[in-house]
N, CA, C and O atoms as CSV, one atom per row, in Angstrom:
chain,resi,resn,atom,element,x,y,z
A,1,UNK,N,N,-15.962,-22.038,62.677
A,1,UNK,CA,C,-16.231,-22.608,63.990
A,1,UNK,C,C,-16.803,-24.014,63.834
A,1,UNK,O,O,-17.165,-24.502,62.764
A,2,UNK,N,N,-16.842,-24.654,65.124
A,2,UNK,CA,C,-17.295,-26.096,65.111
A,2,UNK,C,C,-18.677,-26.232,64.403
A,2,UNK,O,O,-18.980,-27.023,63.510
A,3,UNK,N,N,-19.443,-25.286,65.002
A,3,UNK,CA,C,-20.936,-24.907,64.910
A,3,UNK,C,C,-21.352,-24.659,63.392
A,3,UNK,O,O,-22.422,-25.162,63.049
A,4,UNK,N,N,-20.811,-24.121,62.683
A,4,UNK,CA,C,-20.581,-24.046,61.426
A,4,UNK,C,C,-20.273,-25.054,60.345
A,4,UNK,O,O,-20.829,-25.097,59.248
A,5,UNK,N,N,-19.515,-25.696,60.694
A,5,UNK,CA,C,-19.146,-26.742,59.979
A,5,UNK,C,C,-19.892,-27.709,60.194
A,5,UNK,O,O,-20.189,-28.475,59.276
A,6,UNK,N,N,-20.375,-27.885,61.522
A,6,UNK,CA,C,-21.253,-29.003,61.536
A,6,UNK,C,C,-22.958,-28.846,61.494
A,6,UNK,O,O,-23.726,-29.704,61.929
A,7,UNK,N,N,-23.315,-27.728,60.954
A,7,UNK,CA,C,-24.859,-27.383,60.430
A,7,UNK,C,C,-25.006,-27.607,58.741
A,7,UNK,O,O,-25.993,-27.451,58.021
A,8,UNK,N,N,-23.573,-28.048,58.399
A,8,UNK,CA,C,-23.894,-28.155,57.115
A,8,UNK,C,C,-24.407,-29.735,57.017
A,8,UNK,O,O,-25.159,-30.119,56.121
A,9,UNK,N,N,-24.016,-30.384,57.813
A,9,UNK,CA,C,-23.978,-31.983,58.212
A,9,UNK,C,C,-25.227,-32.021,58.761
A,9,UNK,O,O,-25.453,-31.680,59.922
A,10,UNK,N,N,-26.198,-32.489,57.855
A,10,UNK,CA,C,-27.747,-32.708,58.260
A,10,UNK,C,C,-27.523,-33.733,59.749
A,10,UNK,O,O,-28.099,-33.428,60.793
A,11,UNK,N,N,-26.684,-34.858,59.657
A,11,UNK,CA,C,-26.918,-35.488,60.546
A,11,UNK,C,C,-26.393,-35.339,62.305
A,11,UNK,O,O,-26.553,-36.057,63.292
A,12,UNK,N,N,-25.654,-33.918,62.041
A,12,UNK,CA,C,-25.404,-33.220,62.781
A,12,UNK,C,C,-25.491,-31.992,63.114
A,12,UNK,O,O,-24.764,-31.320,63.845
A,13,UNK,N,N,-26.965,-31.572,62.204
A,13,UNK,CA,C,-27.217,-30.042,62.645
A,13,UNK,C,C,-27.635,-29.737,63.754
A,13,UNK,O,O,-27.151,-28.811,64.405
A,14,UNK,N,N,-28.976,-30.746,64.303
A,14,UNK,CA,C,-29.161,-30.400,66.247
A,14,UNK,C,C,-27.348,-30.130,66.889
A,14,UNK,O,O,-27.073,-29.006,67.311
A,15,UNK,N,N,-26.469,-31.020,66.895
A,15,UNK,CA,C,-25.382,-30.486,67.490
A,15,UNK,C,C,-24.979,-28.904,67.282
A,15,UNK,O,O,-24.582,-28.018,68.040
A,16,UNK,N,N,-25.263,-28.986,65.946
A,16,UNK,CA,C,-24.531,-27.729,65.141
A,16,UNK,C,C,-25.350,-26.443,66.186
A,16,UNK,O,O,-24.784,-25.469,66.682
A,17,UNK,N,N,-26.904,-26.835,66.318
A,17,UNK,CA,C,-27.896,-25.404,66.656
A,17,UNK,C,C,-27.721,-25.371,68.918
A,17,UNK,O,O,-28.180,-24.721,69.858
A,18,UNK,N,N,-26.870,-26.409,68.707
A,18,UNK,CA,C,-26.910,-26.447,70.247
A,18,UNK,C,C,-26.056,-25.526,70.486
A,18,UNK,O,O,-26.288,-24.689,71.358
A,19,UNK,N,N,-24.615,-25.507,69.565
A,19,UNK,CA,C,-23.502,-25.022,70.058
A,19,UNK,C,C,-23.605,-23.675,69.706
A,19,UNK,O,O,-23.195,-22.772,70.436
A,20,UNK,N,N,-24.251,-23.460,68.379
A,20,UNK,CA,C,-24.597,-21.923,68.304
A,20,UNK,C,C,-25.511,-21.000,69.063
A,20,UNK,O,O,-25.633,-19.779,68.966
A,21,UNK,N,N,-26.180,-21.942,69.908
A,21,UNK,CA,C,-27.407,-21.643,70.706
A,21,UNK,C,C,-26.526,-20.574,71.905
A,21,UNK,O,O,-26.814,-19.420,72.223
A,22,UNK,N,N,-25.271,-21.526,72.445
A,22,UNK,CA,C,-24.979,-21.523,73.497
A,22,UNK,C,C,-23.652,-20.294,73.182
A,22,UNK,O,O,-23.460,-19.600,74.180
A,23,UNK,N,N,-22.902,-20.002,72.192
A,23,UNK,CA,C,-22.029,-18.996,71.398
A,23,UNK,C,C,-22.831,-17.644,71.772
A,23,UNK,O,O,-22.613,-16.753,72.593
A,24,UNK,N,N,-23.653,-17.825,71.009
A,24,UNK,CA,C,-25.058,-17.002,71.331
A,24,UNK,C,C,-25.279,-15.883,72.905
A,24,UNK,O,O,-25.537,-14.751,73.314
A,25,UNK,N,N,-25.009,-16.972,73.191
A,25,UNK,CA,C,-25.504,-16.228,74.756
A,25,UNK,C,C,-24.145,-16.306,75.417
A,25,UNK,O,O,-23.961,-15.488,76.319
A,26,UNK,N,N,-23.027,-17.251,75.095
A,26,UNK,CA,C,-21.899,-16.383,75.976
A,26,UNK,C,C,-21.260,-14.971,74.989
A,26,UNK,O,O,-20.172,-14.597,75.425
A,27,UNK,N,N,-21.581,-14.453,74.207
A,27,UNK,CA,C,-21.391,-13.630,73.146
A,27,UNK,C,C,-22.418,-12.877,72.339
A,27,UNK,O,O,-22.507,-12.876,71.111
A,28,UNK,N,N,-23.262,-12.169,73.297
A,28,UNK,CA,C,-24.835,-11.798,72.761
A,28,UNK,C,C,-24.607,-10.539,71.627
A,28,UNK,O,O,-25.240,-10.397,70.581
A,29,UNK,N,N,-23.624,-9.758,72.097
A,29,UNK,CA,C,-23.266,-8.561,71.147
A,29,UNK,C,C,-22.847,-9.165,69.641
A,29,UNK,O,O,-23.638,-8.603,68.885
A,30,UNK,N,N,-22.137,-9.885,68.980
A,30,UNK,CA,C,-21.645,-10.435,67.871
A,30,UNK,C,C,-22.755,-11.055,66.900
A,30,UNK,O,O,-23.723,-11.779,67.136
A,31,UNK,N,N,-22.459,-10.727,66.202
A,31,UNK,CA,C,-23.682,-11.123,65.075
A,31,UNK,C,C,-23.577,-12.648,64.431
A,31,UNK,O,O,-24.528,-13.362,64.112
A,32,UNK,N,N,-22.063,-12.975,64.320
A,32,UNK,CA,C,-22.018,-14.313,63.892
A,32,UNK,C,C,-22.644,-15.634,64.294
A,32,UNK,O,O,-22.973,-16.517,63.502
A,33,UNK,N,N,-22.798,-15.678,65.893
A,33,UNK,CA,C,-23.328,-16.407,66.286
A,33,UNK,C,C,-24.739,-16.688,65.881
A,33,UNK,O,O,-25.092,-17.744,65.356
A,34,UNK,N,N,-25.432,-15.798,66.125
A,34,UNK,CA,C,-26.666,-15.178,66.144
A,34,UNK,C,C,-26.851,-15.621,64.207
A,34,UNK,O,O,-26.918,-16.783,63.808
A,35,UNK,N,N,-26.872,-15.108,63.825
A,35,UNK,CA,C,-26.676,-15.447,62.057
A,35,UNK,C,C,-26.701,-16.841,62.145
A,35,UNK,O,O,-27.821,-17.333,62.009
A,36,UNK,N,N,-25.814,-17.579,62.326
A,36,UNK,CA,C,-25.184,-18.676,61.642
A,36,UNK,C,C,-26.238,-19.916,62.471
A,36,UNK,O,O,-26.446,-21.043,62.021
A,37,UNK,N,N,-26.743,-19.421,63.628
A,37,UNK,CA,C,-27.970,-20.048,64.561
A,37,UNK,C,C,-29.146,-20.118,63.366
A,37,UNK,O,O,-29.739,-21.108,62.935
A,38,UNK,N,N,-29.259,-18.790,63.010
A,38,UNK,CA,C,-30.603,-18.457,62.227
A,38,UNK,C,C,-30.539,-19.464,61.167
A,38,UNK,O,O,-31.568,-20.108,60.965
A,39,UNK,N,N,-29.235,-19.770,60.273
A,39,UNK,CA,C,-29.127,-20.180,59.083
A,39,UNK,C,C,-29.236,-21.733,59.602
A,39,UNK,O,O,-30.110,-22.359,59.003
A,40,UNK,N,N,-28.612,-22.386,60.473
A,40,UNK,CA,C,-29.054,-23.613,61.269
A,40,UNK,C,C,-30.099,-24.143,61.092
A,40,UNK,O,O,-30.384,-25.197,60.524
A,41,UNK,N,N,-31.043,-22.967,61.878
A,41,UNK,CA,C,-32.579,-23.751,62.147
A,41,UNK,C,C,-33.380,-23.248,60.781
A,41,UNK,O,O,-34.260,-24.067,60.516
A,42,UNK,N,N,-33.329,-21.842,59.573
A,42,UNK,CA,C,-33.940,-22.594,58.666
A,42,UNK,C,C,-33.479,-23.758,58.049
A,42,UNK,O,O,-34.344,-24.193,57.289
A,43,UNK,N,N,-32.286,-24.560,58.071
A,43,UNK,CA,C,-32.083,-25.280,57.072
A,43,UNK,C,C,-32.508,-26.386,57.775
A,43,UNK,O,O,-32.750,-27.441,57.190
A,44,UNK,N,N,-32.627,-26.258,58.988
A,44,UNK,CA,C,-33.847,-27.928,59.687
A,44,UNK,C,C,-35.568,-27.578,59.818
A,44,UNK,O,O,-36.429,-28.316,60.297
A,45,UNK,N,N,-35.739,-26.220,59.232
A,45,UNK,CA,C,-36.998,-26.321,58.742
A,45,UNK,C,C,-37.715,-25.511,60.141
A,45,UNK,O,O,-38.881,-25.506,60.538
A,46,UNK,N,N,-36.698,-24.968,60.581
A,46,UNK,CA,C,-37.571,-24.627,62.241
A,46,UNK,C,C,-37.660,-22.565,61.749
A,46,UNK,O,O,-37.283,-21.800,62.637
A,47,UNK,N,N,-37.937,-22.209,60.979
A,47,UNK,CA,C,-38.535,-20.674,60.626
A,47,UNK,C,C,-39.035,-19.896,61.706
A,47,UNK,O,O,-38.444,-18.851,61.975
A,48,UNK,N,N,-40.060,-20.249,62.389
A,48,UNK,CA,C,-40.002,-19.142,63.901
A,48,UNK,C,C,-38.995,-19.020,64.792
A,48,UNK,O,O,-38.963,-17.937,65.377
A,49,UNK,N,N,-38.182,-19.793,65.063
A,49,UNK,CA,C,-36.919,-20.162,65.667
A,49,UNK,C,C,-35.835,-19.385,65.131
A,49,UNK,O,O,-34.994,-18.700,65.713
A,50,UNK,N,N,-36.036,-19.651,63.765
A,50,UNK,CA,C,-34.582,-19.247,63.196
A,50,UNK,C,C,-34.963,-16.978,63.470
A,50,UNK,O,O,-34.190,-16.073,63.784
A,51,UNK,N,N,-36.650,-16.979,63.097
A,51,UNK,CA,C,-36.553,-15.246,63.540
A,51,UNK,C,C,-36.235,-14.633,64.553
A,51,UNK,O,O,-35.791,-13.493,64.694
A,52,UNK,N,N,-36.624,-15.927,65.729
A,52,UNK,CA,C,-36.264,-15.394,67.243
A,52,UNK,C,C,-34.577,-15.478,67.367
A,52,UNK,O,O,-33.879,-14.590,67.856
A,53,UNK,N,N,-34.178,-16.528,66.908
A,53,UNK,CA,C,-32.793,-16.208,67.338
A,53,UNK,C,C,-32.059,-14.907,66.089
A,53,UNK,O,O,-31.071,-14.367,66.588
A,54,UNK,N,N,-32.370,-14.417,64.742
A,54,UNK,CA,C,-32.428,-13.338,64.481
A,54,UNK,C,C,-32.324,-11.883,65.065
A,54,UNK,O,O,-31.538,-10.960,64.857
A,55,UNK,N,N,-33.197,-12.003,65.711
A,55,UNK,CA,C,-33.779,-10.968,66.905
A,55,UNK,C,C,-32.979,-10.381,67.283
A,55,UNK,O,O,-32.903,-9.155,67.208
A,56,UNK,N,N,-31.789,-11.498,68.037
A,56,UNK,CA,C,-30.921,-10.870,69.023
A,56,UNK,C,C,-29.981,-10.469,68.477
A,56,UNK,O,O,-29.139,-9.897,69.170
A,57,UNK,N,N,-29.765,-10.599,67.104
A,57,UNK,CA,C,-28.448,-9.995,66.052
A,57,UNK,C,C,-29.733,-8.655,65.815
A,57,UNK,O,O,-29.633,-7.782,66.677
A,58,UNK,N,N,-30.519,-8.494,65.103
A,58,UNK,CA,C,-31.328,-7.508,65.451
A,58,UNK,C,C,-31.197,-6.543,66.201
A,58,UNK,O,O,-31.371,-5.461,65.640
A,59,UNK,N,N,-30.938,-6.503,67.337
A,59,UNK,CA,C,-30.899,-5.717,68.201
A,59,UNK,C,C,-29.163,-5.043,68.503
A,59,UNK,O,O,-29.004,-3.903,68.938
A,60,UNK,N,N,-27.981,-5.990,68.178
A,60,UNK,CA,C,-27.123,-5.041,68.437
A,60,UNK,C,C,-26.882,-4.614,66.614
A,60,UNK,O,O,-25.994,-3.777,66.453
A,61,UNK,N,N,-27.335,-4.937,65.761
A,61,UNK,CA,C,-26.948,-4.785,64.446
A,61,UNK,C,C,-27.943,-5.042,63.260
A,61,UNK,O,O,-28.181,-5.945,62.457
A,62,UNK,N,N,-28.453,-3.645,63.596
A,62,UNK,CA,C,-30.001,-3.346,63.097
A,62,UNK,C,C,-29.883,-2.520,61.697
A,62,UNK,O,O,-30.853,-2.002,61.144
A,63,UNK,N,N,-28.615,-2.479,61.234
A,63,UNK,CA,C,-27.946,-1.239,60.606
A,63,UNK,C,C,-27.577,-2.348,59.368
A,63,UNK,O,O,-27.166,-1.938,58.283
A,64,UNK,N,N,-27.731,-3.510,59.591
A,64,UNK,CA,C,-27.016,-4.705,58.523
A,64,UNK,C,C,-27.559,-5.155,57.823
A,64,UNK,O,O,-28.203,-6.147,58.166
A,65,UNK,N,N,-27.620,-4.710,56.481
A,65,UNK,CA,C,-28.824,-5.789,55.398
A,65,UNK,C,C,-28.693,-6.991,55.309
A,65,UNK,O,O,-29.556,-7.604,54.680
A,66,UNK,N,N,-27.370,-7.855,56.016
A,66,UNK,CA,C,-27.357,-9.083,55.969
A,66,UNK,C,C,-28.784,-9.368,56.686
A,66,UNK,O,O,-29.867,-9.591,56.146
A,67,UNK,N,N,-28.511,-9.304,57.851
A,67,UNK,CA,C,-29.765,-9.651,58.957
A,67,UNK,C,C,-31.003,-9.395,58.152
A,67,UNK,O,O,-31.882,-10.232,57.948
A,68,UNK,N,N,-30.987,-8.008,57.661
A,68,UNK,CA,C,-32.558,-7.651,57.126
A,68,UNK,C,C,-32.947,-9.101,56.228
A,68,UNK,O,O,-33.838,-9.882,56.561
A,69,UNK,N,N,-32.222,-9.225,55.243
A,69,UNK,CA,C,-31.852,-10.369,53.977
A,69,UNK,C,C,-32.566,-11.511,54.558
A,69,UNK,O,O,-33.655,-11.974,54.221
A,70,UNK,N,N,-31.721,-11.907,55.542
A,70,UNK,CA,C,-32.103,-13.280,56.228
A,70,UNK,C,C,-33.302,-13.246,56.668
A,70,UNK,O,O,-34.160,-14.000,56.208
A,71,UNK,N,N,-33.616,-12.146,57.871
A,71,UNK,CA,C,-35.066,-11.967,58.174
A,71,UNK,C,C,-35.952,-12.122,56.907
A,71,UNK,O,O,-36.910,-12.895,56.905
A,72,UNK,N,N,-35.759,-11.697,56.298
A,72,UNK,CA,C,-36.789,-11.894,55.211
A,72,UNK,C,C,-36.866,-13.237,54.515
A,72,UNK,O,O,-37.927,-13.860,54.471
A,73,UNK,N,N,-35.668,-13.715,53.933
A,73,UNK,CA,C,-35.738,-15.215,53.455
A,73,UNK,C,C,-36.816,-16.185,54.740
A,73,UNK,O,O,-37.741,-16.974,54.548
A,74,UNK,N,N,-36.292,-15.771,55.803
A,74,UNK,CA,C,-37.111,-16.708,56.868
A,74,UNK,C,C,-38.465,-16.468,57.061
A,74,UNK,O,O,-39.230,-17.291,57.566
A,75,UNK,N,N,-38.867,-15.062,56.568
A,75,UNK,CA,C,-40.692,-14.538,56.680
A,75,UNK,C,C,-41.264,-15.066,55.342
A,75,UNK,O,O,-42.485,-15.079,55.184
A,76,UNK,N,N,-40.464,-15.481,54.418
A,76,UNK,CA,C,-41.050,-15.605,53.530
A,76,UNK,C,C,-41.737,-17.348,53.788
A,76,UNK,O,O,-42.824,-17.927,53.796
A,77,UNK,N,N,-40.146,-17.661,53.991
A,77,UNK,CA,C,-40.793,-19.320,54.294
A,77,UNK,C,C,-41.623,-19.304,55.271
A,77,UNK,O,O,-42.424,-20.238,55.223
A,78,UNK,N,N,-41.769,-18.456,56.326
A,78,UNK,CA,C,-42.754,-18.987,57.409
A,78,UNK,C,C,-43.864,-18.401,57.076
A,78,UNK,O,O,-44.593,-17.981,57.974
A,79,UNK,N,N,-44.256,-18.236,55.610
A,79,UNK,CA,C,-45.499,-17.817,54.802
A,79,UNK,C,C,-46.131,-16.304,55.033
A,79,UNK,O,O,-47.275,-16.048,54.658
A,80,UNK,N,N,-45.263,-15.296,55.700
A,80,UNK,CA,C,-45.404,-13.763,55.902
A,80,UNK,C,C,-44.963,-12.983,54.558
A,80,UNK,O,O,-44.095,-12.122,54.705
A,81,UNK,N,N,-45.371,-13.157,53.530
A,81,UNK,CA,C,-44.724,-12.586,52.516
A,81,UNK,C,C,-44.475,-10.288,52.757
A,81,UNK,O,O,-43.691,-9.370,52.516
A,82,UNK,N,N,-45.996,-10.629,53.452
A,82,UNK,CA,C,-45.597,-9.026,53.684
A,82,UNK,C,C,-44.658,-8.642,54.268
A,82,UNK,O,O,-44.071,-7.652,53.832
A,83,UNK,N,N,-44.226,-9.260,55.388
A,83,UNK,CA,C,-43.181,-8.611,56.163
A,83,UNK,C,C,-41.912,-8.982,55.860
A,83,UNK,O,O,-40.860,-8.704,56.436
A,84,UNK,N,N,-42.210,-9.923,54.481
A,84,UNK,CA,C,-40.347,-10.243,53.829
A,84,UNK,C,C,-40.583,-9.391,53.028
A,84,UNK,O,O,-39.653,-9.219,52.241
A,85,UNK,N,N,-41.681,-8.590,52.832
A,85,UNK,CA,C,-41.062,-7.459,51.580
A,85,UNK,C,C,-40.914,-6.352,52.475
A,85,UNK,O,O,-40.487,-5.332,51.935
A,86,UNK,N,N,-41.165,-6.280,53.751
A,86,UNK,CA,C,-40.877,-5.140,54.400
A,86,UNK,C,C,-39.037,-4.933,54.577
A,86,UNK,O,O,-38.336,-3.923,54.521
A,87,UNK,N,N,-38.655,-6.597,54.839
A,87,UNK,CA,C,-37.369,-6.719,55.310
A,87,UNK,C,C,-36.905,-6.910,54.128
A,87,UNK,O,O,-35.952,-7.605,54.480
A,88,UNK,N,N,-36.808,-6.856,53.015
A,88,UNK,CA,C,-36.652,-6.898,51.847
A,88,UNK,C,C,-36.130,-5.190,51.720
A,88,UNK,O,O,-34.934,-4.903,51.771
A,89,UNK,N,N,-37.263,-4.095,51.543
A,89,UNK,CA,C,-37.095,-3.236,51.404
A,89,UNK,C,C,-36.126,-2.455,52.677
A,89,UNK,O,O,-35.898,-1.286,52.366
A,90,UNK,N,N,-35.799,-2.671,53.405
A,90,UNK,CA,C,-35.250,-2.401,55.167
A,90,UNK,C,C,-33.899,-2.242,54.523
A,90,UNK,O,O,-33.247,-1.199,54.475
A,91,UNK,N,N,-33.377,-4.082,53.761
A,91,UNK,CA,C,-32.202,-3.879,53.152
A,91,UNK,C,C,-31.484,-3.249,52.286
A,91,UNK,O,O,-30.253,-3.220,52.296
A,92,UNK,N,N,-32.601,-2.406,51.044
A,92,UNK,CA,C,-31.862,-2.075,50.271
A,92,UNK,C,C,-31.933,-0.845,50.676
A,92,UNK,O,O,-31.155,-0.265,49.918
A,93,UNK,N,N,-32.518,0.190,51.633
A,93,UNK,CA,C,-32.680,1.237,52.151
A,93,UNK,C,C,-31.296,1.373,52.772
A,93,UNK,O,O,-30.571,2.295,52.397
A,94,UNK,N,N,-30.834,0.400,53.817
A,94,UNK,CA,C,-29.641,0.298,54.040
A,94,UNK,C,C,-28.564,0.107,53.111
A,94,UNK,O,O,-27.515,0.249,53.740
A,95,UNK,N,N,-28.346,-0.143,51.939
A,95,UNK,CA,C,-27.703,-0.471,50.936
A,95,UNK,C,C,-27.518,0.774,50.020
A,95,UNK,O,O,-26.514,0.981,49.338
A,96,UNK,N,N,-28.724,1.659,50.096
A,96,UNK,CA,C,-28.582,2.710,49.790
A,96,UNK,C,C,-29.373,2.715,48.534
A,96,UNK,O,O,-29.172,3.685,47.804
A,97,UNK,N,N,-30.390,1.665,48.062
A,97,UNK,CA,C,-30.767,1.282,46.995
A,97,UNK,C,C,-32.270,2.354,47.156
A,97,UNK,O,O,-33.113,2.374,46.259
């Protein structure tokens, strides 16, 4: 997607987190959006942001260690180490580990 391609482009990641913002909410059930938002705003450094928009992949696809994965990479940076080892462990439970 547009949104995708252009979050890799520092100088166009606000575009990139607008359009995923907005994917997002005309498409709340789908996880891609929702994901690829998250991966957006950590890579501009915005970590509470990137959990809230998490959330809403969270909620229809709670069953996915991707999400768990990510949640956690993002608790870790936003200095919660406990609750990235919670989402840490979430994933491999799901994984079957």
């Amino acid at each position: 997607t547009l949104g995708v391609r252009l979050l890799r482009d520092p100088e166009r990641r606000y575009e990139a987190i607008d359009l995923l913002r907005r994917a997002g909410a005309v498409k709340p059930a789908e996880l891609a959006p929702h994901v690829n938002l998250s991966q957006a705003l950590k890579l501009a450094g915005r970590f509470a942001e990137g959990l809230v928009a998490l959330d809403a992949a969270r909620s229809f696809h709670s069953a996915n260690p991707l999400v768990w994965d990510l949640k956690s990479e993002l608790e870790q940076l936003s200095g919660t180490p406990t609750a990235a080892a919670q989402s840490t462990a979430r994933a491999q439970q799901l994984r079957g580990r």
